[in-house]
C-alpha positions in Angstrom: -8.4 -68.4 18.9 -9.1 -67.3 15.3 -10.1 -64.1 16.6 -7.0 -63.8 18.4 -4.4 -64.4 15.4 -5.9 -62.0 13.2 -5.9 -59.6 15.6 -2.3 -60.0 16.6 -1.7 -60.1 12.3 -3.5 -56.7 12.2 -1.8 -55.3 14.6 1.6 -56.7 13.6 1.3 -55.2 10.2 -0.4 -51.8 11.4 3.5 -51.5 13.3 5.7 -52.7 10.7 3.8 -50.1 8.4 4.0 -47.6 10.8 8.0 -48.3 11.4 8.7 -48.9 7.9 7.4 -45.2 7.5 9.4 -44.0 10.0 12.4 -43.4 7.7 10.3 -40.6 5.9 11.6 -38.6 9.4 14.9 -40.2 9.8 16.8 -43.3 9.8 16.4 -45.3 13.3 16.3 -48.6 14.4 12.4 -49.2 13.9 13.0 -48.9 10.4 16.1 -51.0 10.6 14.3 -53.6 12.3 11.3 -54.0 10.4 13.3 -53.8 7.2 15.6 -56.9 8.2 12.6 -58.1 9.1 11.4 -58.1 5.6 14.3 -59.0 4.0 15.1 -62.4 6.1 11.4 -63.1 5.7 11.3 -62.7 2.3 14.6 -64.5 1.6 12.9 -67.4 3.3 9.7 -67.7 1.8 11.3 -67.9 -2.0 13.9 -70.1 -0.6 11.1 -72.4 0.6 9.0 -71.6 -2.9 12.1 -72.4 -4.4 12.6 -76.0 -2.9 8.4 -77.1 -3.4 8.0 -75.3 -6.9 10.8 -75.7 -8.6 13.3 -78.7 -7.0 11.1 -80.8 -6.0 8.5 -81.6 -9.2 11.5 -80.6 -11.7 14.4 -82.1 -10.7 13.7 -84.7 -7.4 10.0 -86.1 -8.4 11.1 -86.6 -12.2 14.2 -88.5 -10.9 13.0 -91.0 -8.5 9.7 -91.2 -11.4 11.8 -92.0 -14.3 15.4 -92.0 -13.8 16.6 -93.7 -17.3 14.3 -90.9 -18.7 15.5 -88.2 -16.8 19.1 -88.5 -15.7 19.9 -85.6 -17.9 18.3 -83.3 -14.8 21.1 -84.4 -13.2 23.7 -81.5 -15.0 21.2 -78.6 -13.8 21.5 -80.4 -10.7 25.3 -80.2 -10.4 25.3 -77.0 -11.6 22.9 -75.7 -8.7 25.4 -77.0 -6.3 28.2 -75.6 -7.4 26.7 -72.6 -7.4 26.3 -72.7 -3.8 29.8 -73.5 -3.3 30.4 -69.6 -3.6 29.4 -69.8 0.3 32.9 -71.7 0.9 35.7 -69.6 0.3 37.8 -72.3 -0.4 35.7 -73.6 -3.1 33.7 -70.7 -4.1 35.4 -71.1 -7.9 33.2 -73.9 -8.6 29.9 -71.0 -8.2 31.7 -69.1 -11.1 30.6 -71.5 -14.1 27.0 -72.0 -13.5 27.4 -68.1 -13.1 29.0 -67.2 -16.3 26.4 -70.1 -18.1 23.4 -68.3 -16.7 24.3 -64.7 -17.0 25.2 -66.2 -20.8 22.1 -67.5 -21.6 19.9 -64.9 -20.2 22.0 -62.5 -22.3 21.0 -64.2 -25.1 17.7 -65.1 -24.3 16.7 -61.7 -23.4 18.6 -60.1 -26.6 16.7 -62.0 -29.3 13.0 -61.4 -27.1 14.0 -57.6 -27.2 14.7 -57.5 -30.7 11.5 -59.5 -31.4 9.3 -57.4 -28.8 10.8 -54.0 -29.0 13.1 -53.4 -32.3 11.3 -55.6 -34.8 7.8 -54.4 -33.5 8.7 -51.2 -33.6 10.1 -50.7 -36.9 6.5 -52.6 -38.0 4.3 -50.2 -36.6 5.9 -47.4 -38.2 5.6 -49.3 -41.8 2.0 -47.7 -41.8 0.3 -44.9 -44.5 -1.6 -42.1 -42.4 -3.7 -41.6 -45.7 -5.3 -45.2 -45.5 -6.3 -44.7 -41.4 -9.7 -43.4 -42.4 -9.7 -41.1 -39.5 -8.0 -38.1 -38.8 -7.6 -38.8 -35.2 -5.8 -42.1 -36.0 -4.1 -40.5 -38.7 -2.3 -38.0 -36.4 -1.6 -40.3 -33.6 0.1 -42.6 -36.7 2.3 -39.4 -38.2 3.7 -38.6 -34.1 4.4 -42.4 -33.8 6.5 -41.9 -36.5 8.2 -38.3 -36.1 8.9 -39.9 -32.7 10.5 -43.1 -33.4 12.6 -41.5 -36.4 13.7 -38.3 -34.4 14.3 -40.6 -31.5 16.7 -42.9 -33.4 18.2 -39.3 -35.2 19.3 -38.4 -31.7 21.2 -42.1 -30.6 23.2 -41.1 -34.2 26.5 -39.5 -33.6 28.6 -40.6 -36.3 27.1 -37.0 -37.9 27.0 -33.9 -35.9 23.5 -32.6 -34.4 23.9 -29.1 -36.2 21.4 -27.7 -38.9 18.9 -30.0 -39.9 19.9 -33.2 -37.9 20.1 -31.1 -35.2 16.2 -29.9 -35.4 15.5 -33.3 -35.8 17.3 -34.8 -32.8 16.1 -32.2 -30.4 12.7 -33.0 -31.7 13.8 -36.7 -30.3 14.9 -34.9 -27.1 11.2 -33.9 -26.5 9.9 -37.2 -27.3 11.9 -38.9 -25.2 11.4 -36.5 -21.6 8.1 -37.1 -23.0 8.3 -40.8 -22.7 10.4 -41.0 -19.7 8.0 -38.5 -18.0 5.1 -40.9 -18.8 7.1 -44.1 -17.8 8.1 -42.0 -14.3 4.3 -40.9 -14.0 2.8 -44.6 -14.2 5.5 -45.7 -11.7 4.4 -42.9 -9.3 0.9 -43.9 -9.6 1.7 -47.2 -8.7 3.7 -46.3 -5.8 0.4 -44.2 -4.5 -2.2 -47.0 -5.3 0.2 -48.7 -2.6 0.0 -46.0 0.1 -3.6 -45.9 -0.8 -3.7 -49.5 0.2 -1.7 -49.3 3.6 -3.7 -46.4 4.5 -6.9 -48.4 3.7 -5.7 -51.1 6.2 -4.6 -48.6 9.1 -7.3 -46.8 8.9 -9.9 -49.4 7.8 -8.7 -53.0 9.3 -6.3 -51.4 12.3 -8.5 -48.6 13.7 -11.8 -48.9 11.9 -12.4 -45.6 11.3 -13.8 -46.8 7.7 -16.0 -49.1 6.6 
């Protein structure tokens, strides 16, 4: 029997593979199928995660524990259900609060990590003297990192006009950023083929066994 479901797993992954890849010659209904497929499955394993990680020991367990403690849970709480209210038409104001109050504090959340990971990091690892590196190889990586970020920030300024020497500068930030992008758009790609590389691994490999 345990033979039997992971053969019909195999072979149930091999095809959705297979149709997912499909589009690559045109858009039809295997690919249609199979990506609904992925979709509704996906939406229902989070929404299950969702309910046994999160509700439950945060909100349910902590309020039949210790309700005196805890009633405070209760506002998140509310504030989950009216959310869901944007399903009803007729009440699908109440979703707009617990909305706005998340899209708020993620806002700010994520604006004071950014300027703690990315601004105030940055501006610290250019505070650095090439001459004290002790190596000319750190040295020079030191003295880009800093043409970069400074010709990179030259470029976002446009309350003077990029002509004569503020415009050598910014289209020195030009370069550094295709540079980065091109880097950022490289690692993505890679990613993207390590995945191929592990679909064809399991056609090849776990569906047809031609490796080993």
């Amino acid at each position: 029997m345990t033979d039997f479901w992971t053969v019909l797993g195999i072979w149930i992954g091999a095809l959705a593979t297979l149709s997912i890849w499909s589009f690559l010659y045109k858009d039809n209904p295997f690919y249609k199928f199979a990506e609904q497929i992925f979709v509704g499955v996906s939406a229902a394993y989070w929404f299950i995660f969702t309910i046994y990680n999160v509700l439950i020991p945060n909100l349910f367990d902590k309020l039949i524990t210790d309700f005196n403690s805890n009633w405070l849970l209760l506002i998140p709480g509310l504030l989950g259900i009216m959310m869901l209210m944007k399903i009803f038409p007729k009440y699908d104001w109440l979703g707009k609060y617990p909305i706005a109050l998340m899209i708020g504090t993620t806002a700010g959340l994520s604006l004071v990590r950014f300027l703690e990971t990315d601004v105030i990091n940055q501006i610290i690892a250019t505070m650095i003297n090439p001459l004290n590196s002790g190596s000319a190889v750190v040295a020079f990586g030191q003295v880009i990192l800093i043409v970069g970020t400074i010709s990179g920030l030259v470029y976002f300024y446009f309350s003077k006009k990029h002509e004569g020497f503020t415009g050598g500068v910014a289209k020195t930030g030009i370069i550094f950023l295709m540079v980065s992008f091109g880097a950022a758009f490289g690692f993505t790609a890679m990613a993207r083929i390590s995945l191929l590389i592990g679909r064809l691994q399991f056609l090849l490999g776990d569906w047809l066994g031609l490796l080993r």
